[in-house]
C-alpha positions in Angstrom: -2.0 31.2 25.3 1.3 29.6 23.9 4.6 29.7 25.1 7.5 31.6 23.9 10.7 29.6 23.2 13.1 32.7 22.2 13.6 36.1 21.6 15.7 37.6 18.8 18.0 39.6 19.8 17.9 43.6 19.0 13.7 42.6 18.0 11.3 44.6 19.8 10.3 42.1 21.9 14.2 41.8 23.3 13.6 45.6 23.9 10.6 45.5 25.6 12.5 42.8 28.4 10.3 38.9 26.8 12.4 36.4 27.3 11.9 32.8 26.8 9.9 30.7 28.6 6.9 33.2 29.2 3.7 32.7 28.2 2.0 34.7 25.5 -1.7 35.4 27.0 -3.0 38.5 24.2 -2.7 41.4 21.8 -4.2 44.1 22.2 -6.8 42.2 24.4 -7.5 39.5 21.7 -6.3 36.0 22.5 -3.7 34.6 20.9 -4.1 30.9 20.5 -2.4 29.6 17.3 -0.1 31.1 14.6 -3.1 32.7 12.7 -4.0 34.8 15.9 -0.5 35.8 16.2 0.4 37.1 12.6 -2.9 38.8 12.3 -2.3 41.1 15.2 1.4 41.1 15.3 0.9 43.0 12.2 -0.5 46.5 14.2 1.8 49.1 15.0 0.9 49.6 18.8 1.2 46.7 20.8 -0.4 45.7 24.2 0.8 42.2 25.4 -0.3 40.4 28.0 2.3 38.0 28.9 2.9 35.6 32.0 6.0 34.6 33.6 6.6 32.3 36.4 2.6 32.0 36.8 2.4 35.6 36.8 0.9 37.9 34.7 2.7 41.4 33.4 1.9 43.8 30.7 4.2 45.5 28.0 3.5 48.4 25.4 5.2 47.7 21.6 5.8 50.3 19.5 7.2 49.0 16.1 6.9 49.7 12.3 3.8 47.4 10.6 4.4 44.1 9.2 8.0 44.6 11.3 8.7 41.0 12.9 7.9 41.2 16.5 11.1 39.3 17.0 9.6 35.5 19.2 9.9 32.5 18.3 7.7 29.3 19.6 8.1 25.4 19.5 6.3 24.6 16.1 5.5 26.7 13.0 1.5 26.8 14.0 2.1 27.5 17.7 0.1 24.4 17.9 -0.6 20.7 16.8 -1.1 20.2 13.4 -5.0 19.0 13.1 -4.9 15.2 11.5 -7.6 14.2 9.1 -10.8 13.0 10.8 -12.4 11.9 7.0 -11.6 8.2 5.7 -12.6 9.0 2.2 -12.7 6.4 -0.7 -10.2 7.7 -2.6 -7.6 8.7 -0.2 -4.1 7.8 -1.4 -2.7 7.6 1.8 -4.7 4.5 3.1 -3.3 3.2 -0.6 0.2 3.3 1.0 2.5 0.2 1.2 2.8 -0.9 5.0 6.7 -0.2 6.3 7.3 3.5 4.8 8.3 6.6 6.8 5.8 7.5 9.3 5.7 11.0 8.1 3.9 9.3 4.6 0.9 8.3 6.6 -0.1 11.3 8.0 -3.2 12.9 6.9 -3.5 16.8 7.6 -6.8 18.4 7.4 -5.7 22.1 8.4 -7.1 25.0 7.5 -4.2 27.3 8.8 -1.8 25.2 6.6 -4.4 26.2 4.1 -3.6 30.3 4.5 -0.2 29.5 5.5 1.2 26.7 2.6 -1.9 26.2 -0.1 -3.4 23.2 1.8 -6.7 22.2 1.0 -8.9 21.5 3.8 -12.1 19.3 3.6 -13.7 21.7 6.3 -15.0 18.9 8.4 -12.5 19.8 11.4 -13.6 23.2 11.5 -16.3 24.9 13.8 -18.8 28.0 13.5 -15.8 29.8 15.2 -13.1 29.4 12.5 -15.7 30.2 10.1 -16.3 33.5 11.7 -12.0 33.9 11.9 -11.5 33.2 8.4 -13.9 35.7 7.7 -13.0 38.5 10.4 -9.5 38.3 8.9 -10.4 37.9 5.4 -8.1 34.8 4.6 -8.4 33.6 1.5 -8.6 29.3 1.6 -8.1 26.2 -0.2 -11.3 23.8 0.1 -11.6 19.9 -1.3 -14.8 20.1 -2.5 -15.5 16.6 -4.4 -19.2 17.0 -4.4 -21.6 19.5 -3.3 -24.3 16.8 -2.8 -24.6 17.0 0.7 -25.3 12.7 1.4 -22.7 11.5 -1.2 -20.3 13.8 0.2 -20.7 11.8 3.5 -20.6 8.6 1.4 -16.9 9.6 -0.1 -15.4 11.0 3.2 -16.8 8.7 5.3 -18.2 11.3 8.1 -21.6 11.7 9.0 -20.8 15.9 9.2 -19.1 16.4 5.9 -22.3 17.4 4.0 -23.8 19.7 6.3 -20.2 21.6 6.5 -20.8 22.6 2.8 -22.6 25.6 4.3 -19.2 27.0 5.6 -18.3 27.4 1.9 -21.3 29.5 1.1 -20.9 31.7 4.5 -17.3 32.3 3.2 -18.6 33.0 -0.4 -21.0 35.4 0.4 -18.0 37.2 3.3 -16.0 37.8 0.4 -13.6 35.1 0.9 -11.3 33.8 -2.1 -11.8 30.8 -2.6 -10.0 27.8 -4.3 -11.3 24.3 -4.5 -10.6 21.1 -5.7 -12.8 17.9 -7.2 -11.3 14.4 -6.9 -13.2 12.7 -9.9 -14.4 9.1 -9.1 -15.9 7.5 -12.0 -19.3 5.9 -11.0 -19.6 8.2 -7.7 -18.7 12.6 -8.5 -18.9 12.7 -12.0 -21.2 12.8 -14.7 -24.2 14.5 -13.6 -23.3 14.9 -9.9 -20.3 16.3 -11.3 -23.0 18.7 -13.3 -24.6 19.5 -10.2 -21.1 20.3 -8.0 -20.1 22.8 -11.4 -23.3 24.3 -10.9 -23.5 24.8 -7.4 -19.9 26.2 -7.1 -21.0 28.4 -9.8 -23.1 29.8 -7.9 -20.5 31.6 -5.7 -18.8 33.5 -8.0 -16.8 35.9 -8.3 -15.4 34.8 -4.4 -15.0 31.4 -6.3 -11.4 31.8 -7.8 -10.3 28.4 -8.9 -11.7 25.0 -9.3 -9.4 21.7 -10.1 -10.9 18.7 -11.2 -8.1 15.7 -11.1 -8.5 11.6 -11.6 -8.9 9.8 -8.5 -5.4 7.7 -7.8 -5.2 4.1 -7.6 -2.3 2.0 -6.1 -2.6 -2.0 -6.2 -2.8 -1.4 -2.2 -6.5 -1.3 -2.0 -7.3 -4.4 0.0 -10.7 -4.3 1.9 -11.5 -0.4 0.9 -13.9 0.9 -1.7 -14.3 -0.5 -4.7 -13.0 2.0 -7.5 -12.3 2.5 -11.0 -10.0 4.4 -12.4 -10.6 7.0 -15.6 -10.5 5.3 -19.4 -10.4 7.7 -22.4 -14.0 7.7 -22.9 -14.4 8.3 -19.5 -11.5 11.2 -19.5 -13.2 12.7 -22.6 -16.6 12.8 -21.2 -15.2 14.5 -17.9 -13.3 17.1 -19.9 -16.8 17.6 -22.3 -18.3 18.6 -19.2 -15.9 20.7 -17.8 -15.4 22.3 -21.5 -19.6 23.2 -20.9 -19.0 24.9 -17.7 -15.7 26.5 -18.9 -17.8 28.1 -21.9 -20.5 29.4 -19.5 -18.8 31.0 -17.0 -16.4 32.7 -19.7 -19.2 34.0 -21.1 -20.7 35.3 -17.6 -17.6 35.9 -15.6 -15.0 36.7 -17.9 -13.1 33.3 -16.3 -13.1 29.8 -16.9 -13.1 29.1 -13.4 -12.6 25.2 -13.5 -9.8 23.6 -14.7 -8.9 19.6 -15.2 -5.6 18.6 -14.5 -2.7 18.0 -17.7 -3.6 13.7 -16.6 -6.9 14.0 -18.0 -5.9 15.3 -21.2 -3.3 12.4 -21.7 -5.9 10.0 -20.0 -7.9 11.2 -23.1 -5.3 11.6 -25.8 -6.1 15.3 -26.7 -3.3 18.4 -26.9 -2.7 20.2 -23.8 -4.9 23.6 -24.5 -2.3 26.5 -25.2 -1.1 28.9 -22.7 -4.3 31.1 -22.8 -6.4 28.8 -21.6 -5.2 28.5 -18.2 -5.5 31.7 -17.8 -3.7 32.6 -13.9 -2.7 28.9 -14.0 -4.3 29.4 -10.5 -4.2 25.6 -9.9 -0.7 25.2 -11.0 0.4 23.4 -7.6 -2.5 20.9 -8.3 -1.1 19.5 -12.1 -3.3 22.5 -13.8 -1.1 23.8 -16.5 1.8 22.5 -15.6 2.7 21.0 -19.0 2.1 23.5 -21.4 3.9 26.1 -18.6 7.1 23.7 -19.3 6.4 23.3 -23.1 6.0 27.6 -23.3 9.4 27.9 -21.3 11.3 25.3 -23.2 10.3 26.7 -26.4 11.5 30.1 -25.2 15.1 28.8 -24.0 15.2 27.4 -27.0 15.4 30.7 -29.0 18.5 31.7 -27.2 20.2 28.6 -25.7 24.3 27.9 -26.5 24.9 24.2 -25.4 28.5 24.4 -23.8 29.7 20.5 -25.0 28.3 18.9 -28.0 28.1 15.7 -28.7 25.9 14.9 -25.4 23.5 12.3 -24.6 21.5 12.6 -21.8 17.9 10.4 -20.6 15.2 11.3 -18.6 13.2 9.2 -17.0 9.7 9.6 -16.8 6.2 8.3 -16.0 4.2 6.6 -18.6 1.5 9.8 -18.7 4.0 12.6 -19.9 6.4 10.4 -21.8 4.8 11.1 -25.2 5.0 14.6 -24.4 8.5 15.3 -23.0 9.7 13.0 -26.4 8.1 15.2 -28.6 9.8 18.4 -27.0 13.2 16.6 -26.8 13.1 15.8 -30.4 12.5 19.6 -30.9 16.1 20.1 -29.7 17.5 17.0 -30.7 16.4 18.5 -34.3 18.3 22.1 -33.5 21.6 20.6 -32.1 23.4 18.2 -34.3 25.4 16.1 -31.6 22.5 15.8 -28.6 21.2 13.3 -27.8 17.6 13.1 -25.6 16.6 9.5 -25.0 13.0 9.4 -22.8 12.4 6.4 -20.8 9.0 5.7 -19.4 9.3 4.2 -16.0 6.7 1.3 -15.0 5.7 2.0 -11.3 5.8 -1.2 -9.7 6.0 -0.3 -6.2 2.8 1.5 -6.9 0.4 -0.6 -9.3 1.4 0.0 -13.0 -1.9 2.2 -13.0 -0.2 5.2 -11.2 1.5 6.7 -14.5 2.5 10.1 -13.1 6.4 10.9 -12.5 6.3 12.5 -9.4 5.2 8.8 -7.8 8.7 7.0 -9.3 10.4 5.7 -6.4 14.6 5.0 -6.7 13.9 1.2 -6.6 12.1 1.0 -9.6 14.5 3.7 -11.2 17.1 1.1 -10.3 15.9 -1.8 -11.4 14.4 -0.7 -14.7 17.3 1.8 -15.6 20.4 -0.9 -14.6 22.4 -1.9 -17.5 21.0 0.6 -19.7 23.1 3.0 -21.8 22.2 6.0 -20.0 25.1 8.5 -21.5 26.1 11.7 -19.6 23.5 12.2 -17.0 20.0 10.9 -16.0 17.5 13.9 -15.6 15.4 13.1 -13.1 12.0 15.5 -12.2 12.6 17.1 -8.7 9.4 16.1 -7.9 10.0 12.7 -7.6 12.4 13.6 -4.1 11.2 14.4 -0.9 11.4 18.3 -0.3 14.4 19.1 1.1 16.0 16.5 1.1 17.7 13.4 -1.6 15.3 10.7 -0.6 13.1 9.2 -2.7 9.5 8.3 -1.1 11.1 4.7 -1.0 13.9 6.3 1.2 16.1 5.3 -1.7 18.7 8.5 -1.7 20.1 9.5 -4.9 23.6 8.7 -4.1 22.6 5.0 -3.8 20.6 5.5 -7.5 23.8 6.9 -8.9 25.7 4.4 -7.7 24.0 1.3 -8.9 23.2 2.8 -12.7 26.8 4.3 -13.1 25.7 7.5 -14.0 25.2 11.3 -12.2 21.7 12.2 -11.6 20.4 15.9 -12.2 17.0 16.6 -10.9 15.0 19.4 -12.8 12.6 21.6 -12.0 8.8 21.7 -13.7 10.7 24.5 -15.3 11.5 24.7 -19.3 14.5 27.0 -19.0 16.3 24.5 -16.3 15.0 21.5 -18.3 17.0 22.1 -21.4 20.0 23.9 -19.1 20.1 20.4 -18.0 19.8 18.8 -21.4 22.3 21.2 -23.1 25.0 20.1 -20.0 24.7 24.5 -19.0 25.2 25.0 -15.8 25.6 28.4 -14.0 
């Protein structure tokens, strides 16, 4: 049961006389208890509700077009509290946080509605025999963090006693049907090499359900006082995770007409080899995960490039960066450079000293460091900054650094960018629509 918090107006549930404040019991006799329940029968054309009003229960009859919103509204997006992490695994970056952040930073969500809803992976160790048996009644397709499908090292890297048995929810939802997505956070010493063999294997095993896998390098901040001792990835170490992926990739081509697993863009830097070309990622099913996203922006940049009129020449512009793509981004930037006599492209690596100078990706830059590693520093007509370095919805960096205060200590306007070629060089060319 949840409670209702408003009606729209004119929306068949204004018709049928709900208003707020009652109390949704069922539809169509199943009980609703979350936002899952809710959107899965909502969707039916004929409607039953049970509903409760004043500690008394009535009944209405819906009739309304399917998929047509049933017009309520209720105090949080899951009609529910958001389930918190019960796992304290090894590599989690939150417990690698600097003390004194926003709150909302430290909060670990272990979901698996957010997983349906938003693309949220979900370790599976907060859910029971009976969201098993929903997922599958419904037919929603999930996201799963994996890491190992040894059973006792998987309890060893979340740190709970029940995440190895809870593997067996992944095969129940293979063998349903479900579509799955997973993810591997690479440990060097603890998932890969042959364990990593063995999870590749295993997973493997439940195709075609199996969409997706993402292997990424475990991150490491310089906060890791008192929690397990781990290494980060070297090139030999990249390259050997990416030769065994490569074996996999091979065999399940060959079998399923699909790579199936995927390493992120940092392991091919981590390894200093060229990002595979656009064919290889197939779907670029684990985009949201660092899976593709490089040579995605390279393909788009080369294709704005083919038609692109820069509106003011001469133009300098800089972009700061992490240390991991820097290479990368330069080379593309000297592409145009090369095409538009008058631009100007200067790529500045950022160190990430709030961090640990090991964290090399972008998206980690906070303002601070932007500030005090960019001040002084010729930075011409604008600084291109990635959007994903700003809180969503918002102009805060995770620092809480806004980027009126970065603008106004380096002297210059700030332009965030999409992972997107065609707005990357609109922003480099000075277009804007």
């Amino acid at each position: 049961m949840v409670t209702i918090t408003g009606v729209i107006p004119k929306s068949p549930a204004d018709r049928a006389g709900i208003a707020d404040g009652d109390v949704l019991v069922s539809m169509n006799g199943h009980g609703i208890r979350d936002v899952l329940d809710y959107m899965f029968y909502a969707a039916e054309m004929q409607l039953h509700l049970v509903l409760e009003r004043s500690g008394v229960q009535y009944e209405c009859e819906i009739e309304k077009d399917e998929y047509d919103d049933l017009g309520l509204t209720f105090e949080s997006y899951l009609m529910d509290q958001k389930m918190h992490c019960r796992n304290q695994c090894v590599f989690c970056f939150i417990d690698q946080m600097p003390p004194g952040m926003r709150e909302t930073l430290y909060f670990k969500d272990d979901d698996a509605r957010l997983s349906f809803l938003q693309g949220n992976y979900v370790t599976l160790t907060n859910m029971t025999q009976e969201d098993i048996d929903r997922i599958i009644r419904m037919k929603l397709n999930i996201n799963v963090s994996v890491h190992t499908t040894n059973p006792e090292l998987r309890c060893k890297m979340m740190n709970n006693r029940f995440a190895g048995e809870k593997l067996d929810y992944l095969r129940q939802m293979s063998d349903a049907g479900i579509r799955l997505n997973c993810q591997i956070v690479l440990c060097p010493g603890l998932n890969d090499g042959d364990e990593l063999r063995r999870t590749l294997t295993d997973l493997g095993g439940m195709l075609p359900a199996l969409q997706s896998v993402a292997v990424v390098p475990v991150g490491l901040t310089k906060f890791r006082e008192n929690l397990y001792p781990l290494e980060g990835f070297t090139k030999e170490s990249a390259c050997d995770a990416l030769d065994i992926i490569a074996k996999f990739q091979e065999k399940f081509l060959k079998e399923y007409g699909t790579r199936t697993v995927f390493p992120s863009d940092e392991f091919f830097l981590l390894a200093e080899r060229e990002i595979p070309d656009g064919v290889y990622y197939e779907e670029y099913s684990q985009y949201e995960n660092g899976v593709g996203m490089l040579r995605s922006l390279a393909d788009e940049f080369h294709a704005a490039m083919e038609d692109a009129q820069p509106e003011s020449l001469p133009r300098t512009v800089t972009i700061a960066t992490g240390y991991s793509p820097h290479a990368f981004l330069s080379a593309l930037t000297k592409e145009a450079e090369e095409k538009w006599e008058g631009l100007t492209c200067n790529v500045i690596s950022v160190r990430n000293d709030f961090f640990g100078e090991s964290i090399t990706v972008t998206g980690l830059i906070t303002g601070q460091d932007l500030i005090a590693q960019l001040r002084g520093k010729p930075l011409g007509d604008e600084l291109l900054l990635s959007s994903c370095m700003i809180r969503r919805d918002s102009d805060v960096f995770l620092d809480d650094v806004t980027i009126g205060e970065v603008e106004a200590a380096l002297g210059v306007k700030v332009r965030l960018t999409a992972n997107d070629g065609y707005e990357l060089l609109d922003a480099i060319l000075g277009i804007v629509y």
